[in-house]
C-alpha positions in Angstrom: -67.7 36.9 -44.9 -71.1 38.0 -46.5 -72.1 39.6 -43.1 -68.7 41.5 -43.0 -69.8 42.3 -46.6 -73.3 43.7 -46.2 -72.4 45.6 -42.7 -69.5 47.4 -44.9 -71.6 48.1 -48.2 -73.8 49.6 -45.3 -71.2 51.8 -44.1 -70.1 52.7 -47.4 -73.1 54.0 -48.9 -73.9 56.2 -46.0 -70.5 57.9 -46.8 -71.7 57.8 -50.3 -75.2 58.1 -51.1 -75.3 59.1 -54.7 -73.0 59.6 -57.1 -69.9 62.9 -56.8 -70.9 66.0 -58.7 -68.9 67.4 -60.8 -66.1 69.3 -59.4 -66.3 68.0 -56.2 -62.6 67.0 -54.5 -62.1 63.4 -55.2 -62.0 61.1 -51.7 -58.7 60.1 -53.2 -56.1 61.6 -55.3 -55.1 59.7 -58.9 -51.6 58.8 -59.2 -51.2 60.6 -62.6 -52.0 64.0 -64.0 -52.7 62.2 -67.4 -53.4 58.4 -68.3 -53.2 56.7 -71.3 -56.0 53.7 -71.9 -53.5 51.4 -71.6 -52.4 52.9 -68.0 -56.3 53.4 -66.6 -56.6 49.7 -66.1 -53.9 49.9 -63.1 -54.5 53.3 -62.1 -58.3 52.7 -61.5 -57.6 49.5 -59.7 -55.0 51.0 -57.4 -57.1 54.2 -56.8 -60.8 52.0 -55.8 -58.3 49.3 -53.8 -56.9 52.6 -52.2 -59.7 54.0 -50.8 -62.0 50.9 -49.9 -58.9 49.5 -47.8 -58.4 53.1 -46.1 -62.6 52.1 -45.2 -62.1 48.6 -44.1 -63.3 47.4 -47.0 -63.2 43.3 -47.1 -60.1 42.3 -49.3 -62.2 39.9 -51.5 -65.4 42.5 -51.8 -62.6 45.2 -52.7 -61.2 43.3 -55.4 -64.8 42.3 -56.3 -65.8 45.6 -56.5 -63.2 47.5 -58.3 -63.2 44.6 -60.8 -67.3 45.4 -61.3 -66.6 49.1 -62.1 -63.6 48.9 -64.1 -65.7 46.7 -66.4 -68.1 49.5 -66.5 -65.9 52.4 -67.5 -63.9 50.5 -70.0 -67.4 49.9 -72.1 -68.0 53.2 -71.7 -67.1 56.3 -74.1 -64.1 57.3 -72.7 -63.5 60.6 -75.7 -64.5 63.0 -73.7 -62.0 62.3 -71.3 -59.6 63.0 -74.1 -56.6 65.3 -73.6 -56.0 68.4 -76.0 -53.0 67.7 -77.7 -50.5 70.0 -76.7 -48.1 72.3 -78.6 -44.8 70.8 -76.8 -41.4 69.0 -78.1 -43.0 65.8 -77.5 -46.8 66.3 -79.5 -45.4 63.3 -81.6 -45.5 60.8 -79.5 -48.8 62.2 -77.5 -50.1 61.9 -81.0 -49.1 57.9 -81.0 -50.7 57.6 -77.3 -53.8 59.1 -77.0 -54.4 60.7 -73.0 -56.8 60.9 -70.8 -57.6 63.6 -68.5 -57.4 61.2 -65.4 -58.8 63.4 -62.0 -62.0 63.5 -64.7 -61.8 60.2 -66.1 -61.4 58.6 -61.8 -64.4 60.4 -61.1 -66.3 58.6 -63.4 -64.8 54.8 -62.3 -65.2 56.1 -58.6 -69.2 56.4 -59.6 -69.2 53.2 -61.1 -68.0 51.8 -57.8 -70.4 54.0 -56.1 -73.4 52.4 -58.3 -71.6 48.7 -57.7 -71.9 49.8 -53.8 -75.6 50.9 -54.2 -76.5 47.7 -55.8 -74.9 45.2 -54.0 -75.9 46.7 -51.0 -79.7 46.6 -52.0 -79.1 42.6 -53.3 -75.6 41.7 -51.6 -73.7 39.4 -54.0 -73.0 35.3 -53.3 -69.1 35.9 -51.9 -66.7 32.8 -52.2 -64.8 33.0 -48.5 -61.0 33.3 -49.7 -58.5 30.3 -49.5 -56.9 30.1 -45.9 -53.7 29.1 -47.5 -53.7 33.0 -49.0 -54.6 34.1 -45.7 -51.3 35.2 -43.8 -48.7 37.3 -44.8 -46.7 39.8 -42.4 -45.0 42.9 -44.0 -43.0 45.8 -42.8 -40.8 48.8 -44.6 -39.3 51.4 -43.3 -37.6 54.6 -44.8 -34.6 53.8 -42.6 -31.5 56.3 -42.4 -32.1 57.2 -46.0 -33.8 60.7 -47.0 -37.3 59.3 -48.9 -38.8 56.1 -49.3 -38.4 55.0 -52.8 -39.4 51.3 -51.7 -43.1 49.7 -52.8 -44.9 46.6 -52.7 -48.3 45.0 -53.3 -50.1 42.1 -51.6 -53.0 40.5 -53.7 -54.3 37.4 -52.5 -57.4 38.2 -54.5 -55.6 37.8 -57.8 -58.1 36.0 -59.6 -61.2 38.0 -58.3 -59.5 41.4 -59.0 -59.6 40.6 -62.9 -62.6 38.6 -63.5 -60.4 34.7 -63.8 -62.7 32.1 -63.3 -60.7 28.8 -64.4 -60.9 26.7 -61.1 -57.1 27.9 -60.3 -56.1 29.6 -57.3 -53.9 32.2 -57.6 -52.2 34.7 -55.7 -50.0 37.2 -56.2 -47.2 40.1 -53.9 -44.2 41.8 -55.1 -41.3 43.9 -53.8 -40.1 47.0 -55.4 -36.7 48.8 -54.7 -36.8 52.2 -56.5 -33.6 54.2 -57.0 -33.2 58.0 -58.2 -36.7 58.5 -57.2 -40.3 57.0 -56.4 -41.8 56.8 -59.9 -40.5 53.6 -61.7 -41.7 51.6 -58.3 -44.7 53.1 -58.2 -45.9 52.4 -61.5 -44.4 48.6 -61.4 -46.4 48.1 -58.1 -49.2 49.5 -60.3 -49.1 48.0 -63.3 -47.3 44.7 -63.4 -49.6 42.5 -62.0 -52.4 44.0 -64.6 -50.0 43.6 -67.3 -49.3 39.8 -66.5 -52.9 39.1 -65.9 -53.2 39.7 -69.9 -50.7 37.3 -70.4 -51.6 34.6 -72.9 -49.5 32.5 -71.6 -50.3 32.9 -68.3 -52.1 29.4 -67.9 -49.2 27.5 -70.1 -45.8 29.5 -69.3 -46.1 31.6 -66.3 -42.5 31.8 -66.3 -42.4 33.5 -70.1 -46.0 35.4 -69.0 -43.7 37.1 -65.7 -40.7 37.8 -68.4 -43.4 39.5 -71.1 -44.9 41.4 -68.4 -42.1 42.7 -66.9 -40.7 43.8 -70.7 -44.0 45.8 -71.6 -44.6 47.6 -67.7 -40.8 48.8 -68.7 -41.8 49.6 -72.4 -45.0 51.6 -70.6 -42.8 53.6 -68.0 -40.9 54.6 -71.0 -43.7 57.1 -72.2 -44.1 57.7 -69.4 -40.8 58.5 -68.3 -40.5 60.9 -71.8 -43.7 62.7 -71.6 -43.1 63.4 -67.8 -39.3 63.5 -67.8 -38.9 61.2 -65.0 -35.5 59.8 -64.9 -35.3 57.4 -62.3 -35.5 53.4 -62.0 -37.0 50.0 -59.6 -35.7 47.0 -59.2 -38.4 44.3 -58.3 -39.3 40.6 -57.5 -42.5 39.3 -57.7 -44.3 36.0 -57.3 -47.1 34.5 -58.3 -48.5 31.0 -56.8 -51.0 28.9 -58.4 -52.7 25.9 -57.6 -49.2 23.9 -56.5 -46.7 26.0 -58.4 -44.4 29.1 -57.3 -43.1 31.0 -60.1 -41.0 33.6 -59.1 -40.0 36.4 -61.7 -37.0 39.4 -61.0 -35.2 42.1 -62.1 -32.0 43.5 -60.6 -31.0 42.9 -56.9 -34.6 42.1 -54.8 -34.5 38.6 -54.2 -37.2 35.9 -52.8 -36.5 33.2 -50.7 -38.2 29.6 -50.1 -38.0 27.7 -47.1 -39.1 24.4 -46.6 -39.1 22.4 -43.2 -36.6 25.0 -41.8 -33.7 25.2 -44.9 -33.6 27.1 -47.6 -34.4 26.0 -51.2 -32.9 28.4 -53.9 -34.9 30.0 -55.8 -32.9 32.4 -58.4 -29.4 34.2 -58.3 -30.4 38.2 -58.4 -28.7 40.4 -61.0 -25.5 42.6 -59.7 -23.6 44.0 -62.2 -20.4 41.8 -61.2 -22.1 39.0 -61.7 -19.8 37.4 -64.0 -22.2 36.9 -67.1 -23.9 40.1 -66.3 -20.3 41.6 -66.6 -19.8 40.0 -70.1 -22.9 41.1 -71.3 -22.9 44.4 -70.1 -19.1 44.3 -71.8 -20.3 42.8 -75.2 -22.5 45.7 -75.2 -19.9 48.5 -75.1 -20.4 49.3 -71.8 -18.2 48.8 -68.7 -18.2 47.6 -65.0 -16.4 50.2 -62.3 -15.9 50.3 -58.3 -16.8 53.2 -57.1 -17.8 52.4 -53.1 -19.5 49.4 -55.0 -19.3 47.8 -58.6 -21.5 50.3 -61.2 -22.9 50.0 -64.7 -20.9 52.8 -66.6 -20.2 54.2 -63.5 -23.6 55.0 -62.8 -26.3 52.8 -61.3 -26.0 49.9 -58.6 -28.0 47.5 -60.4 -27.8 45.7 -63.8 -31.4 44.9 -64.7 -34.1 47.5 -63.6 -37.7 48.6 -64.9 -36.6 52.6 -66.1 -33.2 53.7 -66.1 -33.6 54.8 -69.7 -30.3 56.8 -69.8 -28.6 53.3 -69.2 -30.5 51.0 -71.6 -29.5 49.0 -72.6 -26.4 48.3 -70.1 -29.2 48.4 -67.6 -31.4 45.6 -68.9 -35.3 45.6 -68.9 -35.6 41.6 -69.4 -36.4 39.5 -66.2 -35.4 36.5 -65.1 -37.6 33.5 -63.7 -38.3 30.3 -62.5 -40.9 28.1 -61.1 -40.6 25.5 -57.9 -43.2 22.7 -57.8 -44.8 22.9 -54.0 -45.1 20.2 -52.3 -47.5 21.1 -49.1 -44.9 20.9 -46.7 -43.1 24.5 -47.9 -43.2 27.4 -44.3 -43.5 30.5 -46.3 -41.5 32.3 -49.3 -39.4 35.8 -48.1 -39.1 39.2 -50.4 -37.1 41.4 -49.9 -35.3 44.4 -51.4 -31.3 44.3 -51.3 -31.6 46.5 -47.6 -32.2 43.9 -46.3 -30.4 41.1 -47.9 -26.6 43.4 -47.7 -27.3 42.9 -44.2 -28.7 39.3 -44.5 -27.5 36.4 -46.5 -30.1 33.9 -47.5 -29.2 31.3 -45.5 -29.6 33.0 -42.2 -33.3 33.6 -43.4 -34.5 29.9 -41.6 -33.1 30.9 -37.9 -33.7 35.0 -38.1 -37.6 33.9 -38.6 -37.4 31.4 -35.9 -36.1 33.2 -33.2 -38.6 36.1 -34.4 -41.6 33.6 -33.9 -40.3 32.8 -30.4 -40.5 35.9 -29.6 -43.8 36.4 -30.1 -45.0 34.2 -27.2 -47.1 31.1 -27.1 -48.6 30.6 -30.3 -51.6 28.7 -28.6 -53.8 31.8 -27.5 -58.0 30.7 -26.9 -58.7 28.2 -28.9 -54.9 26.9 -30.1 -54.4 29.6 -32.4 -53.1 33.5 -32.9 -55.8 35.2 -30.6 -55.6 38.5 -33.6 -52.6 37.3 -35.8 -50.4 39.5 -34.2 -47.7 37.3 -34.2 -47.0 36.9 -37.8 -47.8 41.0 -38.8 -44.6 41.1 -35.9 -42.3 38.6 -38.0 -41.1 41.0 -40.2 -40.7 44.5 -38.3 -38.1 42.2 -36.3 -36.4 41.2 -39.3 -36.4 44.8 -40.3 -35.3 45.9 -37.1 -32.5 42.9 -37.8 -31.0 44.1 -40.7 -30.7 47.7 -39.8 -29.1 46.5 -36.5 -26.6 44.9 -38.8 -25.6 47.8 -40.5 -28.3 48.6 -43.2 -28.9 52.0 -44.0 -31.1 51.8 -46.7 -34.7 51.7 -47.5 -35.7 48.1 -45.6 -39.0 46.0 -47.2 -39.5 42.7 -46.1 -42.6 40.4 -47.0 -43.4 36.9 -45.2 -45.9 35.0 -47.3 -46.5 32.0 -45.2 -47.7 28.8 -47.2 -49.0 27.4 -43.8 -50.8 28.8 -40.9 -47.9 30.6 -38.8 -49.5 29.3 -35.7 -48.5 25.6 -37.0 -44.9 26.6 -37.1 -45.4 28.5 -34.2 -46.6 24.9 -32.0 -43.9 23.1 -34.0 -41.4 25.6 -32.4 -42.5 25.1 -28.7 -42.9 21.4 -29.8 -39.5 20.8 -30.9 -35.6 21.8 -29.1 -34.2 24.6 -30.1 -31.2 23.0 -32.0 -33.4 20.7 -33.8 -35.8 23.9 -35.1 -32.8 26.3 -36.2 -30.4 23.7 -37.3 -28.5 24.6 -40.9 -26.4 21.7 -40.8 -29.0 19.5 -42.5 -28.8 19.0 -45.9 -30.9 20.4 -48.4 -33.6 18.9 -50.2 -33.0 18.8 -54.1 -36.2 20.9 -55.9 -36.6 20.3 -59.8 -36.7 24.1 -61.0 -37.7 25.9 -64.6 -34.6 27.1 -66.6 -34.3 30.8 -66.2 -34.1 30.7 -69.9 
């Protein structure tokens, strides 16, 4: 790992030899036309993760380094960066949220990870080699028959290292983000969530009531957002994080995440529809009302009955997740996200055989040396369970994310090891799994 390091830090600073002058086009664009402070924390980190990985840039020195220069600009005086308050309808709430010019304010973080890149590169630093058991995960999204790609998620194995956490617990983080009525709420839960719930007090003691708090102030962020941009649209998203032996899984709306273990499927958490029947009451208690129309709508309006944004519908359309946390035991395969285009097309339970028969497929899992000769075969996992659910009749946006809690090579020789009927059989029962109250 420290030779990959030191050969890309040499790369990287023959791109970038000294600092960007001023007024010079930024490698990469910023999300945002304005930031507030709170915002810059996510924004930063998506922008240096951004363009390093568009470089090749280590995983573990990306998150190393974006962490390093972060630190840097949020000691530094950020009041020049300041936006003039404007003469508009909304100067009130500006007034409340102080904003920061943020192509100008990036330009100064993408220095401070130009300087982190000079130094490092003249006295490398001691890297940690990442935990295999983070190592593997296949992903694949397409737009599918639908006009824009409103989907997003976020893979981040390098939780810990990305914000500085140094207790001796592994962690490791990926989410899946179904936007509706436009990009924006997706993009700014993929961007900010995961920062929000590193900040989480409670993240150590409650991780369930850390995922619930998180989610509640990335919605409560999107909202001033939402007004001072006038951005009307709305995500749902599932997300989860593992640490040390735990899986805490945290959602809002329809995306779902799915466990297997030794071939069946444990369950993990009942996704919000708004006929759900205690969605239904609520939603009911509240004033509002549940119609068909092609499919069951809050006020006759949105699909879903949880969702980050969707201000117009709060709160009908509910902004508090749900979550729960599994205990693992070490013999778990891998946990599946996806949004609801692929799981109309898929129930759960066919999850177990659609990934085994998408592992055969991929050949003899030996290769040189009795492993993956690239890890080809688990990046094609899931663009055959894509390419599954649209064949079934899907004609929305499709994301699906494997995060495999073994090597998929092991279930790969357990495959050829084992008949077919024994591998794929759903007949066997479940095992019982002692979960955390959604409450």
């Amino acid at each position: 790992m420290e030779e990959e390091a030191r050969l890309f830090l040499g790369r990287f600073v023959e791109d970038f030899p000294a600092a960007l002058e001023e007024g010079a086009v930024l490698p990469v664009s910023p999300l945002s036309r304005r930031v507030s402070l709170e915002e810059l924390h996510g924004e930063s980190l998506e922008l240096g993760l951004r363009l390093l990985a568009t470089r090749g840039c280590p995983p573990g020195l990306s998150a190393l380094m974006c962490q390093a220069a972060l630190s840097q600009v949020l000691k530094s005086d950020l009041s020049p960066f300041h936006c003039v308050q404007e003469a508009e309808a909304n100067q009130e709430e500006e007034e409340k949220e102080a904003l920061l010019q943020s192509e100008a304010v990036q330009r100064l973080f993408l220095n401070r990870l130009v300087g982190v890149a000079l130094a490092w590169h003249m006295d490398p630093p001691t890297l940690k080699p990442s935990s295999s058991r983070f190592l593997h995960c296949s992903v694949h999204a397409i737009k599918n028959t639908r006009r824009k790609m409103e989907d997003k998620h976020l893979v981040m194995p390098e939780f810990n290292q990305l914000f500085g956490i140094q207790d001796g617990v592994e962690r490791a983080y990926y989410a899946v983000f179904d936007g509706h009525g436009g990009v924006d709420a997706a993009v700014y839960a993929s961007t900010h969530l995961h920062v929000v719930l590193s900040r989480q007090e409670a993240l150590q003691s409650d991780t369930v009531a850390a995922f619930k708090s998180a989610f509640k102030h990335t919605d409560d962020m999107f909202r001033s957002k939402a007004r001072r941009e006038r951005l009307r649209s709305g995500s749902t998203g599932v997300a989860i994080l593992i640490q040390d032996r735990e899986l805490t899984v945290a959602w809002l709306g329809d995306s779902q995440a799915v466990l297997v273990r030794k071939g069946q499927v444990v369950p993990l958490m009942n996704p919000h529809k708004p006929e759900r029947e205690d969605e239904k009451r609520r939603i009911e208690d509240l004033g509002g009302c549940i119609t068909f129309m092609g499919c069951w709508r809050v006020n006759g309006t949105y699909a879903v009955s949880r969702a980050i944004g969707d201000f117009d519908q709060k709160p009908y359309v509910s902004g508090d997740a749900d979550g729960a946390t599994v205990p693992l035991r070490g013999d778990e395969d891998y946990v599946l996200l996806a949004c609801d285009g692929f799981f109309d097309a898929v129930k759960p339970a066919e999850v177990p055989g659609l990934v085994v028969e998408a592992l055969r497929q991929t050949g003899d899992p030996a290769g040189e040396g009795g492993a993956p000769p690239d890890g080809g075969e688990e990046k094609m996992v899931a663009e055959r369970l894509v390419a599954h659910a649209k064949a079934a009749g899907s004609s929305d946006n499709i994301t699906v994310m494997l995060v495999f809690l073994r090597p998929p090579n092991q279930l790969l020789e357990q495959l050829f090891s084992t008949a077919p009927h024994d591998t794929t059989s759903q007949d066997a029962p479940r095992q019982p799994v002692a979960m955390t109250p959604a409450d």
